[in-house]
C-alpha positions, -999 to +999 in steps of 0.1 A: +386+601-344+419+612-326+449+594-331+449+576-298+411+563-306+423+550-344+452+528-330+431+510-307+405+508-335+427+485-356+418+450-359+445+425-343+452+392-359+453+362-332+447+328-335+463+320-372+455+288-383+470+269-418+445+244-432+451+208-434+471+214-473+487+247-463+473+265-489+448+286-467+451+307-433+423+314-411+428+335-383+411+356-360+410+390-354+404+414-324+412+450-309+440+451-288+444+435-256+410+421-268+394+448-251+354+461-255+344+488-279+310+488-271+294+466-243+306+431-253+341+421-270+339+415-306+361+392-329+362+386-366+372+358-384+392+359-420+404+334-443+436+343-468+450+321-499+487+308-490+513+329-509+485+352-522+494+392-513+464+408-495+437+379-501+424+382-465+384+381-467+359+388-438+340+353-431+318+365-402+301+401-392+326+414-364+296+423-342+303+392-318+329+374-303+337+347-328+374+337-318+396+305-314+392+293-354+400+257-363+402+233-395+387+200-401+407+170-409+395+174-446+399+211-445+365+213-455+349+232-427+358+255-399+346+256-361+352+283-337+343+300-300+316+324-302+291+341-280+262+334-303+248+306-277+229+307-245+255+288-223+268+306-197+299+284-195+330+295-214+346+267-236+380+265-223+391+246-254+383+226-284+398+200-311+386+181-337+394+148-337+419+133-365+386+121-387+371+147-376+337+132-370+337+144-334+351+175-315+363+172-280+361+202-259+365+215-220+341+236-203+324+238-166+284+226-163+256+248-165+241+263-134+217+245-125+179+261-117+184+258-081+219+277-082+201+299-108+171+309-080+197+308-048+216+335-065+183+359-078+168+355-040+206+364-028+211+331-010+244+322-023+268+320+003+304+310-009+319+283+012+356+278+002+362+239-010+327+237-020+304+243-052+337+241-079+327+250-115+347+221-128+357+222-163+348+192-174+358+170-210+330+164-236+327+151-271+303+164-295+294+142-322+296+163-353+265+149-373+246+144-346+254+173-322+249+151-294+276+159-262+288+130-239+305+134-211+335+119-210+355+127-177+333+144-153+348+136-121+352+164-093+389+176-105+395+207-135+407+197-162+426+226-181+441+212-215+436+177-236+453+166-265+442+136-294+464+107-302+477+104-339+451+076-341+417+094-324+414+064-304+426+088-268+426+115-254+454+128-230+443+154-208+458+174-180+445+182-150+449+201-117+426+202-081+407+226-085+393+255-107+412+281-084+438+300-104+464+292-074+457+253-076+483+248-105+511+262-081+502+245-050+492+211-060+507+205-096+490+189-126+486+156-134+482+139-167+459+112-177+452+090-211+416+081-214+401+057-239+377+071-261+355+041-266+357+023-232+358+061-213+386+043-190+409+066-177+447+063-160+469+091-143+503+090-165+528+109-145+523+141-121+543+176-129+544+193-093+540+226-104+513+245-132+523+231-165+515+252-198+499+241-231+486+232-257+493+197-248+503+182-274+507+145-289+530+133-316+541+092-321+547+074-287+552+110-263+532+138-253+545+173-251+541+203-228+557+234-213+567+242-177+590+257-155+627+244-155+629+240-120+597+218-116+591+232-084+590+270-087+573+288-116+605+320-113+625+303-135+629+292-175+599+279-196+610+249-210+596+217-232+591+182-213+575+147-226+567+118-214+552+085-228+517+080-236+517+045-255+510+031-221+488+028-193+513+027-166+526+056-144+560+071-162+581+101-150+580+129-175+613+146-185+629+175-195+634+176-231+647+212-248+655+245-242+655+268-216+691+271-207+701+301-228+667+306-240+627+302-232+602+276-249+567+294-255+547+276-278+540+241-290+523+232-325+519+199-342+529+196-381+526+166-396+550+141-369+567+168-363+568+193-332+570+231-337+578+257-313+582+292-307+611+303-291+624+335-277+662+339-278+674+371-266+654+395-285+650+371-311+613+352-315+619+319-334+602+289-346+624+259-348+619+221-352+615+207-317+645+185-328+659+201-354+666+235-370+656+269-366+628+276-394+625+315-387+640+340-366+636+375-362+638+407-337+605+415-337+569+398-321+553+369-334+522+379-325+504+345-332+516+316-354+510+283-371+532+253-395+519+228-424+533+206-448+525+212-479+502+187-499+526+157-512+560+177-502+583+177-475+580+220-471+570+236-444+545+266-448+546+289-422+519+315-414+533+345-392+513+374-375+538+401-372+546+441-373+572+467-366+574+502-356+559+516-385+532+489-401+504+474-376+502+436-373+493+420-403+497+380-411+518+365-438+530+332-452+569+324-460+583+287-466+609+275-438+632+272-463+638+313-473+611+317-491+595+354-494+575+369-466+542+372-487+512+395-466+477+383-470+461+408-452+452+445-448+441+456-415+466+484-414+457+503-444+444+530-425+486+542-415+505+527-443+510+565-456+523+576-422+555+570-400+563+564-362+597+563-362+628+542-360+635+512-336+673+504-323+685+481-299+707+497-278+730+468-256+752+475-224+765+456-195+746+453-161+755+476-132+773+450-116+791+434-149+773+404-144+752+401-178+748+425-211+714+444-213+695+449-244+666+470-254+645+484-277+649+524-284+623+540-306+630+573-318+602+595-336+600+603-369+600+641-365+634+639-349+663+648-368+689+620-372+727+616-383+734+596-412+740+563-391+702+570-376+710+584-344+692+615-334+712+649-340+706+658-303+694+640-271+653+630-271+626+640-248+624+604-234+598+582-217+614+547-198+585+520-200+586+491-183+572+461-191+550+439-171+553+403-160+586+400-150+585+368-171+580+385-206+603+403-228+595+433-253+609+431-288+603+454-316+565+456-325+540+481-337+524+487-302+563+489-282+545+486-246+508+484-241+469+499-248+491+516-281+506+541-257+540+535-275+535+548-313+508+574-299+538+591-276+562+583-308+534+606-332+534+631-302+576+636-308+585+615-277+614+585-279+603+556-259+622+536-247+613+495-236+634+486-213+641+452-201+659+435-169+668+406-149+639+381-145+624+388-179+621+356-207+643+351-233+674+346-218+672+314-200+672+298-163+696+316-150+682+350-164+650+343-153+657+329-114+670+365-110+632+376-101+632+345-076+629+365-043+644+392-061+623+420-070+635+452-064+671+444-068+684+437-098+657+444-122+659+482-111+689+481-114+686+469-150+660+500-157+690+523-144+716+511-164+694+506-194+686+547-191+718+556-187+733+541-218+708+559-239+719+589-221+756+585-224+752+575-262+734+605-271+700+591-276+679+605-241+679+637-230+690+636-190+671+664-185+639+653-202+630+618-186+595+599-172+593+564-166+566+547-163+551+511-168+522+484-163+523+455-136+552+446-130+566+479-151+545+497-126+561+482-097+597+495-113+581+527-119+570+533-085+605+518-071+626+544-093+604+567-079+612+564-043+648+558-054+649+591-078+685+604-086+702+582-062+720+564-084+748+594-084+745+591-122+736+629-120+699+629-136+664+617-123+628+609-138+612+646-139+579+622-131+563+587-130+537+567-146+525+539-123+500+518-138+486+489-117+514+485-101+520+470-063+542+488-036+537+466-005+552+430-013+534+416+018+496+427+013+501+412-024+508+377-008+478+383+010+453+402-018+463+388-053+449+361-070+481+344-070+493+353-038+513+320-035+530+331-071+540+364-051+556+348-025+580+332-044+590+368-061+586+392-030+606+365-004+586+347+011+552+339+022+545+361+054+527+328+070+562+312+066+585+342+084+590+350+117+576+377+131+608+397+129+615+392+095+609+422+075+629+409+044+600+414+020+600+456+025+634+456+005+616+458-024+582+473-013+585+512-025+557+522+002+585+509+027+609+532+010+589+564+014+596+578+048+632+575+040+633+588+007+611+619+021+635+622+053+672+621+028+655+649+004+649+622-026+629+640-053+601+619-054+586+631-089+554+636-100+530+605-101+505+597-130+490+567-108+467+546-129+445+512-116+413+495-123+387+496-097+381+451-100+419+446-102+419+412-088+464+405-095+473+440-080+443+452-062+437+484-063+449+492-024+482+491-041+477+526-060+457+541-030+482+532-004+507+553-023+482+579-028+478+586+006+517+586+011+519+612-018+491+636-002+506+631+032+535+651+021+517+674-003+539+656-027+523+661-068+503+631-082+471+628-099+456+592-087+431+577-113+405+548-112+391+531-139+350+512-123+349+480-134+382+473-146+405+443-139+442+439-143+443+448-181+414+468-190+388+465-211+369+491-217+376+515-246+370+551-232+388+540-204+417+529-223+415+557-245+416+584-211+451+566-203+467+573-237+451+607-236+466+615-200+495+598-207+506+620-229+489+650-214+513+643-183+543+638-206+538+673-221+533+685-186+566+677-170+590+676-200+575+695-223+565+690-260+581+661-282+604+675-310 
């Protein structure tokens, strides 16, 4: 295999799980981005002993897509999502219940034999408002394997939670299936009674709110958007009481000031959650103390007690520059960083190369900037690790805006990070304004921002490497994915003019948008957009043109007509791209052959926002670097 086709080959470790005692992890395992090798997506599952270096054992085959892994109460048995069964219907989500006689679970109907024979004669007209696939909430009885329903009403519910006892269920729920319904009508919660199946609405959150839900003593727990009202801002935690059956206002409860809440999990009474502050991913006691912190991804994640102690285990999915994702157990209170599995074996006699984080102020002296700069192994370096002389550099961009990229084994995405590392190319992540990490105010920059500030960002980032002798001015491409492509493209229209005396020698766009407007109008959260673009158009007047600030396809003509050097595109999108739709890439396509401007514009059938098929993403690794090598010549 090349190089390009062994890094996507590795096996990822998701969904870690600690049993009941803590003294074994299950966890799940796929290829990156959970992408298809073959023609369906496979997952494997693995159990590891607690403490015990490289006891991770296969449990299942790895030839279908068993995923999602969790414990009994007892820690006696295991269930998990797979695509061994006949439904059609995806589980959203499952539980067991605290005896763990029963499982509760979320997922929409079955077609039914008359949708079934409308859609083989073609006679399935879509009517908007009408035929939802609701998800609905069911209990399986263990023993038994007998389903009831227990809410099956005409709303979608997306998330549940059990009380301490197993006598409820709390569950949230929004108005429809649509992925936009979250953002326009909210989510409300509701308790329902196991045994009686009656149901009440506890309190409404008017905007998308994030999971797991979870339930601990008297409150419930979730994640949302600081402002309430807007998703552009800080993730943070809320609660609200569930002893009840009256109507109660939720509130906000931690974080997201100076940092961003991400995850929520339940050990013993306690809460857990993962935090990202700065480039720092934590796990701290909701009310209490940090328990681990480090620059680098937690990939995935879980906390136990340990039988008849007051310790917590943790079990941590995590890699670096050099050594693939691999899962491991510590203690909260310093114990060693123990790794139970293996799944990187195949580099652990090779290098990649070196990661720094390089730090400067903003443009405009507003904020301090901080990124990750990974140098290659084959370049030659100083005593204090810098490089003897400036790198061959490529700037990516990460997507979002609200995500952050810390150190890890694959830096951006699709492994295109340590493959241009092995090729002799520094990389360098860069971050900006509207990213997560860094709390509200950070994160309200992208609030119909984008364009401003967060290129800005990618400017000043590139010129501290520069100026500090890590990037060679001359040798530069930026590129990104998403949102990283939307940068890419703006810094492409706005080449050099910066006056900082350098420019991109060429651009990697990948499923990027350019036209701020038609993505209001095309994406599957076009409301979402809105609120980053300026506005809705349906909202502006007529003359209002506010939304082009930041729409490179408006820039252009103007670029073109003041001599920018527009570089060289590498213009990558997926044919089903449903978030950017593909219109995005050709519209700049045809701007770049009016002009008989260089490009090479490149479609991937079948593929949505992040792809998912492996010689697909194995052709953008491959002419990734290909165009590297192209315009800046070979890595060192």
């Amino acid at each position: 295999m090349t190089l390009i086709e062994e890094l996507l080959d590795l096996h990822v470790p998701q969904s870690v799980k600690l049993s009941p005692s803590g003294q074994q992890v299950l966890y799940s395992t796929s290829y990156t981005f959970d992408h298809k090798k073959g023609d369906h997506k496979q997952s494997t599952l693995w159990l590891a002993e607690t403490g015990k270096q490289h006891s991770a054992r296969q449990l299942t085959t790895g030839e279908r897509y068993d995923h999602d892994p969790a414990w009994s109460a007892d820690g006696k048995s295991i269930a998990f999502i797979s695509d061994r069964a006949e439904n059609e219907r995806s589980i959203a989500k499952f539980e067991f219940s605290p005896d763990g006689k029963t499982i509760a679970f979320i997922s929409a109907d079955e077609k039914t034999e008359d949708q079934k024979k409308r859609e083989k004669e073609k006679d399935d007209v879509q009517v908007w408002g009408q035929d939802w696939e609701f998800n609905r909430l069911r209990l399986l009885d263990v023993a038994s394997k007998k389903v009831t329903v227990l809410e099956g009403r005409d709303f979608h519910i997306t998330d549940f939670a059990f009380s301490d006892d197993g006598s409820k269920i709390a569950y949230a729920k929004t108005k429809t299936p649509h992925i936009e319904s979250p953002f326009q009508f909210g989510t409300t919660f509701c308790v329902l009674d196991i045994e009686t199946k009656k149901s009440s609405d506890l309190s409404h959150f008017p905007e998308g709110a994030r999971g797991p839900l979870t339930w601990a003593g008297s409150f419930l727990y979730f994640l949302g958007p600081k402002a309430e009202t807007i998703q552009t801002c800080s993730q943070v935690v809320f609660k609200l009481r569930a002893d009840g059956e009256e109507e109660v206002k939720y509130e906000y409860h931690a974080y997201g000031e100076a940092n961003c809440a991400f995850a929520l999990v339940k050990a013993g009474g306690d809460v857990i959650v993962k935090v990202e502050d700065g480039m720092h991913d934590q796990l701290r006691i909701l009310n209490g103390h940090t328990l681990f912190s480090k620059k680098t991804l937690i990939a995935a994640w879980d906390a136990a007690f340990t039988h008849n102690s007051d310790e917590i285990v943790l079990a941590i999915a995590q890699g670096d520059t050099n050594h693939p994702t691999e899962v491991f157990t510590t203690t909260a209170s310093g114990g060693a960083m123990v790794q139970l599995s293996s799944h990187g074996k195949a580099f652990s006699d090779r290098t990649f190369g070196t990661c720094t984080y390089l730090s400067c102020p903003s443009t405009d002296g507003k904020v301090t900037l901080e990124c990750p700069f990974y140098t290659p192994s084959s370049a030659p370096t100083n005593p204090d690790g810098k490089p003897s002389t400036p790198l061959p550099t490529v700037v990516l961009i990460h997507g979002g805006p609200y995500t952050r990229h810390n150190e890890r084994f694959d830096g951006l995405y699709f492994m295109w990070a340590p493959y241009l590392l092995a090729a002799g190319y520094a990389v360098l992540t860069a971050d900006y304004r509207g990213s997560s990490g860094h709390g509200d105010d950070w994160a309200r920059y992208a609030y119909k921002g984008c364009g401003t500030h967060d290129y800005e960002d990618i400017i000043a980032q590139t010129q501290c490497a520069i100026e500090n002798g890590w990037a060679d001015k001359n040798r530069l491409i930026v590129g990104g994915y998403s949102q990283g492509g939307f940068l890419s493209y703006l810094a492409s229209v706005r080449n050099g003019t910066h006056g900082l005396g350098w420019e991109f020698k060429a651009s990697i766009p990948g499923a990027g948008m350019v036209d701020l407007d038609s993505m209001c109008f095309t994406s599957d959260v076009g409301f979402w957009e809105a609120e980053i673009c300026g506005g809705a158009p349906w909202t502006q007047s007529k003359s209002d043109t506010s939304n082009r600030a930041g729409s490179a396809i408006w820039e252009f003509a103007d670029a073109v007509k003041k001599g920018v050097k527009i570089p060289p595109m590498l213009i990558l999108h997926g044919e089903k791209d449903e978030r950017v739709p593909i219109e995005q890439g050709r519209a700049m396509r045809r701007a770049m052959e009016s002009r008989g401007l260089a490009f090479e514009y490149v479609t991937y059938p079948r593929e949505p926002h992040l792809m998912q098929e492996r010689k697909h993403i194995v052709d953008t690794g491959e002419r990734i670097k290909g165009w590297v090598e192209k315009w800046i010549g070979p890595g060192v």
